[in-house]
C-alpha positions as CSV (number, residue, x, y, z in Angstrom):
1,X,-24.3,8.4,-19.2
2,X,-26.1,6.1,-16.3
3,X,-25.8,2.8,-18.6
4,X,-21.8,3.8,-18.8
5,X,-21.4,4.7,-15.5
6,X,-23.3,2.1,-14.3
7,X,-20.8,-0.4,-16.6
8,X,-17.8,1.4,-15.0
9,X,-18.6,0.3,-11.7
10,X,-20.1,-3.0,-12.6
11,X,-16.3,-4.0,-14.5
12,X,-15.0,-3.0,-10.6
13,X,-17.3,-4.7,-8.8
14,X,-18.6,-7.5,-10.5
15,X,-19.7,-8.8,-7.8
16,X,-22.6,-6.9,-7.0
17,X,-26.3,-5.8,-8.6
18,X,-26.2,-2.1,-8.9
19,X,-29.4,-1.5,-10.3
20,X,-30.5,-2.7,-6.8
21,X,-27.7,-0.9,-4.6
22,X,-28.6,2.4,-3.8
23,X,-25.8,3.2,-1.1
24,X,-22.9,2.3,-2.3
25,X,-21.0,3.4,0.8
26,X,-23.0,3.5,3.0
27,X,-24.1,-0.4,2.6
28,X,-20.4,-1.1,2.7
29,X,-20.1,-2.1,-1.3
30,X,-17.0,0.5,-2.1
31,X,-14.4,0.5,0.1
32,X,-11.3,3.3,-1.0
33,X,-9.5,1.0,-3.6
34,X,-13.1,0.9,-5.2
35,X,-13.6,4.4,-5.1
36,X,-9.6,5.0,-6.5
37,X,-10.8,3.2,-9.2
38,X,-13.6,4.3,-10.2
39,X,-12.4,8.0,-9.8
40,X,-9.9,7.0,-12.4
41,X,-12.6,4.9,-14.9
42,X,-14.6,8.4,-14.6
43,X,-11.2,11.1,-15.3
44,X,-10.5,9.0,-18.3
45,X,-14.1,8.2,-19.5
46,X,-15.6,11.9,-19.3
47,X,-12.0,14.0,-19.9
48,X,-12.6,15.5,-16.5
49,X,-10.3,15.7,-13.2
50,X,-12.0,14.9,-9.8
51,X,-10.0,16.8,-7.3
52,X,-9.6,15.8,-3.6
53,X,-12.9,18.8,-3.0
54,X,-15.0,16.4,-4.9
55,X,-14.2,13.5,-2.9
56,X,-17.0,13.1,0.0
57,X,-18.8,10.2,0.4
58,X,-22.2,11.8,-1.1
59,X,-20.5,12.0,-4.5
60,X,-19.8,8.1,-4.7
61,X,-23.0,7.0,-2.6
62,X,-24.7,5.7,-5.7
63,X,-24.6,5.5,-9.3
64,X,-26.9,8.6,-9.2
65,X,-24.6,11.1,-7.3
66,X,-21.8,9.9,-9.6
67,X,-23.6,11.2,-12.4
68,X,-24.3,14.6,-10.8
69,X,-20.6,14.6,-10.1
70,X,-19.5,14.1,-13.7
71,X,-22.5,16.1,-14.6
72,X,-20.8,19.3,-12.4
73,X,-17.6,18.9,-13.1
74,X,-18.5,19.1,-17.2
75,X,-19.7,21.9,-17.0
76,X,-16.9,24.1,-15.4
């Protein structure tokens, strides 16, 4: 799931090394457009709906808590 993820993002943001960006947020890499997107990329990819609960900053702070999210939100 990380190497997906990870591609998901990457095809958004092209423009920057994730496997070095920890913060995505907080370093300023994803601004709400980004984070649109990538909310989309992640309903579609893993059949599940992120709801507006889900959508604080520590979920899409790095490729890491984006997995946990996905992760979660399987389960239910």
């Amino acid at each position: 799931m990380k190497e997906r993820v990870l591609e998901i993002v990457s095809e958004i943001r092209p423009d920057i090394d994730f496997e070095s960006a920890h913060n995505l947020i907080d370093d300023g890499h994803l601004d709400s457009f980004d984070i649109v997107s990538i909310i989309s990329e992640l309903n579609d990819e893993y059949n599940i709906t992120i709801r507006v609960t889900e959508l604080k900053p520590e979920n899409f702070n790095s490729v890491d808590a984006m997995i946990e999210l996905v992760t979660r939100l399987q389960a239910k």
